[in-house]
Backbone as a printed PyTorch tensor [residue, N CA C, xyz], in Angstrom:
tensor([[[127.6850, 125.8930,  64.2130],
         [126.2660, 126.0840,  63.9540],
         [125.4640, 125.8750,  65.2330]],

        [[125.7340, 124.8360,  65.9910],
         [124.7850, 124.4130,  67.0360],
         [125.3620, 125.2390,  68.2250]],

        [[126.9250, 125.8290,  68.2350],
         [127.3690, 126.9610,  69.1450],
         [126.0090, 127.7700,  69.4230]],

        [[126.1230, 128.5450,  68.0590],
         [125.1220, 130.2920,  67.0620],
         [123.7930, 129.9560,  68.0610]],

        [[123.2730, 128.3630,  67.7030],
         [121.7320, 128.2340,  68.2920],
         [121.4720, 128.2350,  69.3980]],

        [[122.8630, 127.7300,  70.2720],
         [122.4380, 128.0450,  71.3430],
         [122.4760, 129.7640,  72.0750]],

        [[123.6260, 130.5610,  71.4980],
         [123.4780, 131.6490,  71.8040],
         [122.2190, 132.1460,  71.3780]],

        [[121.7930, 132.2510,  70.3880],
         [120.4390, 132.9290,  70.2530],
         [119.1240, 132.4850,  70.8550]],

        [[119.3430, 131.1150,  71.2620],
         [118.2780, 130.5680,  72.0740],
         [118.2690, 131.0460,  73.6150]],

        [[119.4810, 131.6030,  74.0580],
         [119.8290, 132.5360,  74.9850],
         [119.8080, 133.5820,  75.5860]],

        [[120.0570, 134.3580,  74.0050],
         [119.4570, 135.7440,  73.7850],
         [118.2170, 136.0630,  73.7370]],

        [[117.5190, 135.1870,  73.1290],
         [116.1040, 135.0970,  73.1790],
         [115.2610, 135.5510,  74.3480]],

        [[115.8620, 134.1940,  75.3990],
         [115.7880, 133.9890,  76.7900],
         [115.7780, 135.2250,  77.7270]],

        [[116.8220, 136.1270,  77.7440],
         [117.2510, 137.1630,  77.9730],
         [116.5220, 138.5630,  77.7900]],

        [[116.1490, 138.6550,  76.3760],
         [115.1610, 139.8760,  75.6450],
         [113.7750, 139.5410,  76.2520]],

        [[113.0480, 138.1830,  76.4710],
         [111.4560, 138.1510,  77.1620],
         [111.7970, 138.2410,  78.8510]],

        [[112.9630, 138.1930,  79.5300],
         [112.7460, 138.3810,  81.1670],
         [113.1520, 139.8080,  81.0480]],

        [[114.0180, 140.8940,  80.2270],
         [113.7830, 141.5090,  80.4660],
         [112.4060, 142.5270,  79.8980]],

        [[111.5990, 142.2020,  78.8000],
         [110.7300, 143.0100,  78.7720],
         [109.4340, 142.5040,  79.4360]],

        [[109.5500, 141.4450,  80.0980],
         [108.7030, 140.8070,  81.6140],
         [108.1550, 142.0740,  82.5870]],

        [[110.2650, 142.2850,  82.9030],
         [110.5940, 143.1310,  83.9840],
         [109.9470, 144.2780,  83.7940]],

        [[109.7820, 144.7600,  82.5720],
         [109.7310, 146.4030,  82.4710],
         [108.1720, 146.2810,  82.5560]],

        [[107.2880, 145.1960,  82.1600],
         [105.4410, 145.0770,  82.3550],
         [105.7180, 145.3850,  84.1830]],

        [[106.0180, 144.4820,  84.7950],
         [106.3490, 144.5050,  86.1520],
         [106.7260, 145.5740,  86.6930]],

        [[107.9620, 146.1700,  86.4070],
         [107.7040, 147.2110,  87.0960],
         [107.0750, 148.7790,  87.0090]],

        [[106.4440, 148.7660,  85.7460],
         [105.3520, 149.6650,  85.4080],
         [104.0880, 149.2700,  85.7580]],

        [[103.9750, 148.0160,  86.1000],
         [102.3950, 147.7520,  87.4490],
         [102.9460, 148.0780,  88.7280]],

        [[104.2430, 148.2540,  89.2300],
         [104.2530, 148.5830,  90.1090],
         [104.4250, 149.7660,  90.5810]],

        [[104.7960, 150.5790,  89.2240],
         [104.8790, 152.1830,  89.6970],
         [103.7030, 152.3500,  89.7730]],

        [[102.4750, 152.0440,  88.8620],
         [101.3670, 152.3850,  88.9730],
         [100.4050, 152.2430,  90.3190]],

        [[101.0030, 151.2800,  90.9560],
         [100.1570, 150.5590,  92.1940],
         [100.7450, 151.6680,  93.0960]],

        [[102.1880, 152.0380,  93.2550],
         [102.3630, 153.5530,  94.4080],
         [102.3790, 154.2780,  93.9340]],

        [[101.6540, 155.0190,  92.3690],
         [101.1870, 156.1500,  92.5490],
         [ 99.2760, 156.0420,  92.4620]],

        [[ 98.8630, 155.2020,  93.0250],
         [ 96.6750, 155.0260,  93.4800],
         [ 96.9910, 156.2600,  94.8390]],

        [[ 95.8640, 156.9650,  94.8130],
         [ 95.8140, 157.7710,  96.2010],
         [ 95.5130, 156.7330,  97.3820]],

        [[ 95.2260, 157.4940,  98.2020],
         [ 95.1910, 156.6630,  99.3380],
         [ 94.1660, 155.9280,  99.4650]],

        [[ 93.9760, 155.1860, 100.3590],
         [ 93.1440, 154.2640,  99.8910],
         [ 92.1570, 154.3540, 101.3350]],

        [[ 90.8980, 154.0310, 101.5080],
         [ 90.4940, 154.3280, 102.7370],
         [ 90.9430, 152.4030, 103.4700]],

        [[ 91.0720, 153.2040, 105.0340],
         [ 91.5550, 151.8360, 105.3170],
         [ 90.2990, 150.7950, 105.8450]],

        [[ 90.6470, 149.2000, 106.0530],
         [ 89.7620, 148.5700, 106.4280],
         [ 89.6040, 148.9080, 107.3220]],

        [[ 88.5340, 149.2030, 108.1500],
         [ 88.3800, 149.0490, 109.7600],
         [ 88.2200, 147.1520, 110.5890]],

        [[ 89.2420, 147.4340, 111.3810],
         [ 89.2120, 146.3610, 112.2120],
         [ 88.0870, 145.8640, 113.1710]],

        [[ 87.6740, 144.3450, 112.6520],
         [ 86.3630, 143.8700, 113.3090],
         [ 86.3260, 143.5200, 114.6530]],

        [[ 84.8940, 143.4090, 115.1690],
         [ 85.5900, 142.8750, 116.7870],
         [ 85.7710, 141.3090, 116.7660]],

        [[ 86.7760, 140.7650, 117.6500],
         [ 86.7240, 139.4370, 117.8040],
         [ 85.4460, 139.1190, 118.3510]],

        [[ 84.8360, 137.5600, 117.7710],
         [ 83.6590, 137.2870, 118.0230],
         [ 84.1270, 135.9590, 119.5310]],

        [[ 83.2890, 135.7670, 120.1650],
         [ 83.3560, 135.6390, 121.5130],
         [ 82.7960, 134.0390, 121.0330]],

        [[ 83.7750, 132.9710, 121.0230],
         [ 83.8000, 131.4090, 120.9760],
         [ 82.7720, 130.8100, 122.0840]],

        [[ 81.8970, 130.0150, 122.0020],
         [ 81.6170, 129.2630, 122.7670],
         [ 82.2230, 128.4550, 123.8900]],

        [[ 82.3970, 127.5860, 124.9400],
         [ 83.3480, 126.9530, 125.9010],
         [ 82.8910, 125.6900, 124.8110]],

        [[ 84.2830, 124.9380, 125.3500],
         [ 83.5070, 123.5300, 124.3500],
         [ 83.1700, 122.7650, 125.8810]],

        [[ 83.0770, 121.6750, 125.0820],
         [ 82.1000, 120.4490, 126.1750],
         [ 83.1700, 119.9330, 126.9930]],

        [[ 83.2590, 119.7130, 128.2380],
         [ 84.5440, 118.7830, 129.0600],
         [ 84.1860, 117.1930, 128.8260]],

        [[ 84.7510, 116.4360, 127.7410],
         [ 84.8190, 115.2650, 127.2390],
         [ 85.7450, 114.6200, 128.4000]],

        [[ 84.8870, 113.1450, 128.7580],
         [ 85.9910, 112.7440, 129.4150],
         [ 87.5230, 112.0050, 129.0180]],

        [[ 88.6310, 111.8150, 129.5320],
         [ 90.0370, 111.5320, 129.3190],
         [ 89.9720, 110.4910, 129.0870]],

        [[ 89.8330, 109.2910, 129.5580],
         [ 89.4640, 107.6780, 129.9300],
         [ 88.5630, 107.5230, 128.5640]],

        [[ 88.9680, 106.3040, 128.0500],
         [ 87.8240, 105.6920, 127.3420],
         [ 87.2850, 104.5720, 128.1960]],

        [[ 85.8110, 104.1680, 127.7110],
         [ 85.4170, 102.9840, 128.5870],
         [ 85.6120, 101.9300, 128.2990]],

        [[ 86.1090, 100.5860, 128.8320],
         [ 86.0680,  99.1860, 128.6300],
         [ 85.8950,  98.7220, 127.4510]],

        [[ 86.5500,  98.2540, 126.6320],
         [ 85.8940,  97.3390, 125.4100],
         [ 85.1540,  96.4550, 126.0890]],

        [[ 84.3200,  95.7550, 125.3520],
         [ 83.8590,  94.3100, 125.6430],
         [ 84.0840,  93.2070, 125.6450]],

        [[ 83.9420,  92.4350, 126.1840],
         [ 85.1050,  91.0600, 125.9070],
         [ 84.9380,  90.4010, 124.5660]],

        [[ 85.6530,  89.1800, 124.2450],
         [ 85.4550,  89.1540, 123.1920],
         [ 85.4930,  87.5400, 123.4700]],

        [[ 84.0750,  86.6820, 122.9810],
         [ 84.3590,  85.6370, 123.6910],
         [ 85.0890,  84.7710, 122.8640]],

        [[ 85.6520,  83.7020, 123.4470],
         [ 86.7250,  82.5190, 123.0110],
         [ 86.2750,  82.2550, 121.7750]],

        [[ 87.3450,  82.1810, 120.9870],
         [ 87.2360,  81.6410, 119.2020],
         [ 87.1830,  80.6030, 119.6790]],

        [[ 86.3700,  80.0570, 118.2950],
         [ 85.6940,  78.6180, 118.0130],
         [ 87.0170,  77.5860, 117.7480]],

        [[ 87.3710,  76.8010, 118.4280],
         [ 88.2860,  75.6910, 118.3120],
         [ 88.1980,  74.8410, 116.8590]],

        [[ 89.0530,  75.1970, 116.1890],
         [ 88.8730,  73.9830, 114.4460],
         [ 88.2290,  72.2150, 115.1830]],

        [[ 87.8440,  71.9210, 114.4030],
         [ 87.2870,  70.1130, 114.3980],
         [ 88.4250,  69.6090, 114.2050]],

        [[ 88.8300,  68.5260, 115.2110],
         [ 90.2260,  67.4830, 114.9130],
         [ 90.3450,  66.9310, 113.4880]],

        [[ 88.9630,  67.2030, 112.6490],
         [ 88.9470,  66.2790, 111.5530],
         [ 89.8380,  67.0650, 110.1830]],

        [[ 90.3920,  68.1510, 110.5340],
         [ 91.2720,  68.6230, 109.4820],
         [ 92.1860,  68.4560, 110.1320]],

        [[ 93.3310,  67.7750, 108.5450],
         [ 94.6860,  67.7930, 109.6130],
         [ 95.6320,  68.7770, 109.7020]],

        [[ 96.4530,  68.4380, 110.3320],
         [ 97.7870,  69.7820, 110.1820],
         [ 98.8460,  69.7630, 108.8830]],

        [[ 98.5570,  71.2250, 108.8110],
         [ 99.4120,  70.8180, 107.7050],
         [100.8440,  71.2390, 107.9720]],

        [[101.9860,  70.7440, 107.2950],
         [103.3440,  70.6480, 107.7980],
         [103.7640,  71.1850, 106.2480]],

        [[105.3240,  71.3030, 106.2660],
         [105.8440,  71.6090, 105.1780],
         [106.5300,  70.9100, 104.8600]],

        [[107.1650,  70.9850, 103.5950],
         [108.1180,  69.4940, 103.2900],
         [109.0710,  69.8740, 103.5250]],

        [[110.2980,  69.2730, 103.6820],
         [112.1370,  69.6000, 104.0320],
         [112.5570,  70.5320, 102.9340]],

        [[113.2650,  70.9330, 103.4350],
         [114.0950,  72.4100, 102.4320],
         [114.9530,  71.1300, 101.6310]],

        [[115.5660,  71.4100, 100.2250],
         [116.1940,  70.7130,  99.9970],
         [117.8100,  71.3560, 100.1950]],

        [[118.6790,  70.1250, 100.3420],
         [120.4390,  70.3820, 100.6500],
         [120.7760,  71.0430,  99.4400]],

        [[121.2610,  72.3260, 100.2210],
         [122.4430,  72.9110,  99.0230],
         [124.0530,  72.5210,  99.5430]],

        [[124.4550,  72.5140,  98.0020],
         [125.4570,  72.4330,  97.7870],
         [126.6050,  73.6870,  98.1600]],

        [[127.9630,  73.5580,  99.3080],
         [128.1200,  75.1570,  99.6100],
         [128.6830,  76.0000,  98.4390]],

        [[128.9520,  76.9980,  98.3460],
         [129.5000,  77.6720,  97.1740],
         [130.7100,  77.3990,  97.2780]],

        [[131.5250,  77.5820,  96.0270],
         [132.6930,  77.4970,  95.3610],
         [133.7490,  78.6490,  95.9770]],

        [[134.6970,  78.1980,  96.6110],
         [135.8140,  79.2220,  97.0380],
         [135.5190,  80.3330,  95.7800]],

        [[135.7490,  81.6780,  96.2030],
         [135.6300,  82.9770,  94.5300],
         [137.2170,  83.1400,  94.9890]],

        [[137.9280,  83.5870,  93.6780],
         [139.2510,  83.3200,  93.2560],
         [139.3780,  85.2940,  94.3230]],

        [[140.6640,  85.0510,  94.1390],
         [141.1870,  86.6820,  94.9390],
         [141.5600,  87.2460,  94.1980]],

        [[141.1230,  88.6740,  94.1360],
         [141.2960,  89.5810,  93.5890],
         [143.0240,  90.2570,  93.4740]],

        [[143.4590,  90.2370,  92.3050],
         [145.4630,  90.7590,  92.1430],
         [145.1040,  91.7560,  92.8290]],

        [[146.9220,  92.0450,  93.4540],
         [146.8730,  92.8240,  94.0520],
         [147.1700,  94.2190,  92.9230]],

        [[146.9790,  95.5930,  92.8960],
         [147.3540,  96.2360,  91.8990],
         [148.2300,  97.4550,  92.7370]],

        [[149.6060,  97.5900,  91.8610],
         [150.4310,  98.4850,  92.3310],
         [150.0980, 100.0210,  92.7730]],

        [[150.5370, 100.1210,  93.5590],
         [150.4030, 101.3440,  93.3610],
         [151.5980, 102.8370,  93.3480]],

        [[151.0730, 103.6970,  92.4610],
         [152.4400, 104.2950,  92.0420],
         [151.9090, 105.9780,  92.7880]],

        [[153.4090, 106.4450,  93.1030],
         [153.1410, 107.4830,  94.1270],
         [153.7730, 109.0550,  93.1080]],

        [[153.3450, 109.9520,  93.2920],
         [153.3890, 111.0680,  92.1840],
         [155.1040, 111.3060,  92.1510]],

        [[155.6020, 111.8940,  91.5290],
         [157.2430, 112.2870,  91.1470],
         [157.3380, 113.4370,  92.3400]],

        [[158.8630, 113.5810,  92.9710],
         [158.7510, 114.6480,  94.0730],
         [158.6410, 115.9730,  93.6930]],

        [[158.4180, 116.5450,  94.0810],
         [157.9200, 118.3910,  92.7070],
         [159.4870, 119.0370,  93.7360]],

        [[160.1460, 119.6140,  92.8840],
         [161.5710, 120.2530,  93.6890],
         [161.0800, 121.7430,  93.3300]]])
């Protein structure tokens, strides 16, 4: 049953690209048989301005005067000690597993 559905969901598929094709290419017979067409005439290039000669170099930033020093009256703050770990546990080894090689083909 679910074979059938998919073939016909297939066929389906099949019957709308090709009657797609046949809209398609009956706009396109139609498009080469229009007479001729008069052509565009080509414009003149329009003539750009020069731009400005910007200079390469930027100028100087400004200085930037000395940050304000904190007041001794806050203190530093520190962090507390990491605590001790314990190291990990040896992990057991993995068996070794045989390995078997194909029969000789005569």
């Amino acid at each position: 049953m679910a074979v059938s559905m998919n073939y016909s969901i297939i066929f389906v598929m099949v019957a709308l690209l090709s009657l797609s094709s046949i809209s398609t290419s009956h706009g396109a017979r139609s498009l080469l048989q229009l007479p001729n067409l008069p052509t565009i005439p080509s414009l003149p290039k329009p003539t750009m301005p020069q731009l400005p000669n910007f200079p390469l170099t930027l100028p100087p930033l400004p200085s930037i005067a000395s940050l304000p020093t904190f007041p001794s009256v806050v203190p530093k703050m520190t962090l507390p000690p990491l605590p001790t770990m314990n190291p990990l546990p040896n992990m057991p080894s993995l068996p070794n597993i045989p390995t078997f090689s194909p029969p000789p083909s005569n």
